[in-house]
N, C-alpha and C positions, 0 to 999 in steps of 0.2 A: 506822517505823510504831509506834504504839503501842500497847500494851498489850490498851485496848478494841478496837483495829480487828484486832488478831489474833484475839483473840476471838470477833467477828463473822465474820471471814474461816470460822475453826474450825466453828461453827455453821452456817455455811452450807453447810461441805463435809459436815457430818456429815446436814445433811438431806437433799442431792444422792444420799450413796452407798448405792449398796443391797446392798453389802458388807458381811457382816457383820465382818470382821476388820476391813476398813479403818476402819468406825466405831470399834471401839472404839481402834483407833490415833489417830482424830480426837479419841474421847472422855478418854484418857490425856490430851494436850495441852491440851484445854478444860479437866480438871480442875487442870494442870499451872498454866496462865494464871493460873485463878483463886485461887491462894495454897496449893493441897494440897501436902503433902509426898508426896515418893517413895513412904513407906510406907504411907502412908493411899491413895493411889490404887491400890497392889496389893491391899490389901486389899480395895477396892471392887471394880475389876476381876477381882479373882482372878487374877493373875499376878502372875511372880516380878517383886521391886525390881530383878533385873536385866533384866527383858525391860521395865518400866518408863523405867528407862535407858538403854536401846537407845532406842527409842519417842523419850524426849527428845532424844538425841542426835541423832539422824537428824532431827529436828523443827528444831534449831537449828544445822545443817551446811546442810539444805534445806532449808528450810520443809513446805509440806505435799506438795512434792516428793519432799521426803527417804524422805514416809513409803512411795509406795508401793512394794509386793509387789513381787520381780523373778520373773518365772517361774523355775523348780524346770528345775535342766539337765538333773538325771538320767542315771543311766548313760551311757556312749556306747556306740553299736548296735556290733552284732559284727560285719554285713556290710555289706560298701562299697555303696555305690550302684548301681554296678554290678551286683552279686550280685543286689541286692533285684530291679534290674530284672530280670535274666536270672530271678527266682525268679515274678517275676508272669508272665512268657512261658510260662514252664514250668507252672505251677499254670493258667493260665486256657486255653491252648491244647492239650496233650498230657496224656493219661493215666499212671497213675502205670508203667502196662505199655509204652507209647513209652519211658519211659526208664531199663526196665530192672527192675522189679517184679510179675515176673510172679506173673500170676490175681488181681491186683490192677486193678478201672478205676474206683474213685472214690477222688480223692482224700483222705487225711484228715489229721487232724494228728498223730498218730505216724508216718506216712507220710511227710509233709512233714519231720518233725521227723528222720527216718533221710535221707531225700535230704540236707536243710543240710547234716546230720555227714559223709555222703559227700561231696560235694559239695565243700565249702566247710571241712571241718574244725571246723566251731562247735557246740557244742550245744547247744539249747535244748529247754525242758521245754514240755510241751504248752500251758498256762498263754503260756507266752512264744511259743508260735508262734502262740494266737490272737488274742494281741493286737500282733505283727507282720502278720498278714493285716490286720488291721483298719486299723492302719496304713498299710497299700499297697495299701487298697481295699476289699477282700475281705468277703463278708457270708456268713452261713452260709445255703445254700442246696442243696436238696436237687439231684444231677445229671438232666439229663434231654438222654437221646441222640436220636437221629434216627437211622431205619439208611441207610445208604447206598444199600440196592438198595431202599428201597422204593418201591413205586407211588403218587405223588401223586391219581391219579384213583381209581384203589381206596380208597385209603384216604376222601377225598370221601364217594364214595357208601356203604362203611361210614360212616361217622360221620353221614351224612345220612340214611339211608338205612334200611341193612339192622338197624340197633343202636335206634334209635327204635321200629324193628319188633316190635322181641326186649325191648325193655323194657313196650310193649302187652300181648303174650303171658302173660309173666312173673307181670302183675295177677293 
């Protein structure tokens, strides 16, 4: 392929992406094609001649392949799979008082963050546990019980009822 149809190739990807990093990775190349030196294209770009050099190198290993991004692996999680699941069982079915935290029944994330460390032996800052919920589903949400013994037909005609009543009054 030559020279020109790189080029063209180049411009074509740099109009496609709506990436701003990956443009300028297309736009380093484009520059690159057209006769700039190393140092002149960091200085346009504002990056270093080594991240320049990266850019090329990955350009002429794999083309516009080479360039892109790999996801970010980040840390590995502390608890297994397992854990996490048995933690969404726990969090979204039983109170923090089921499992042992009494006069406590909603749960929260230093609450959470003391279970894992019992638990599981990990621990994590509150920061970290609620973007682990997030992760395993979880949105913050205010709790809301239902009592057990209560009366479905009462409550009806309260709420239809007697409470519409009491709100008239009230004016």
């Amino acid at each position: 392929m030559t020279t020109e149809q790189e080029t063209l190739r180049v411009m074509e990807a740099m109009k496609q992406t709506s990436d701003r990093r990956m443009f300028e990775r297309y736009q380093v190349i484009h520059l690159y094609l057209k006769g700039f030196q190393q140092k002149d294209i960091s200085e346009i770009v504002l990056r270093s001649k080594k991240t320049i050099s990266s850019y090329i190198k990955a350009y002429k290993q794999g083309g516009l392949d080479g360039l892109e991004r790999g996801l970010p692996t980040g840390a590995p999680r502390k608890l297994t799979e397992t854990q996490e699941h048995e933690l969404v069982q726990v969090v979204a079915y039983q109170t923090p008082h089921d499992v042992g935290y009494e006069n406590h029944y909603n749960w929260t994330l230093a609450i959470i963050s003391a279970f894992i460390q019992r638990e599981w032996n990990q621990t994590y800052s509150l920061r970290g546990v609620s973007l682990l919920l997030e992760d395993l589903g979880f949105s913050h949400t205010r709790p809301t019980y239902t009592l057990k013994k209560a009366d479905k037909a009462k409550q009806e005609v309260f709420k239809n009822e007697t409470f519409p009543a009491l709100k008239k009054t009230v004016k």
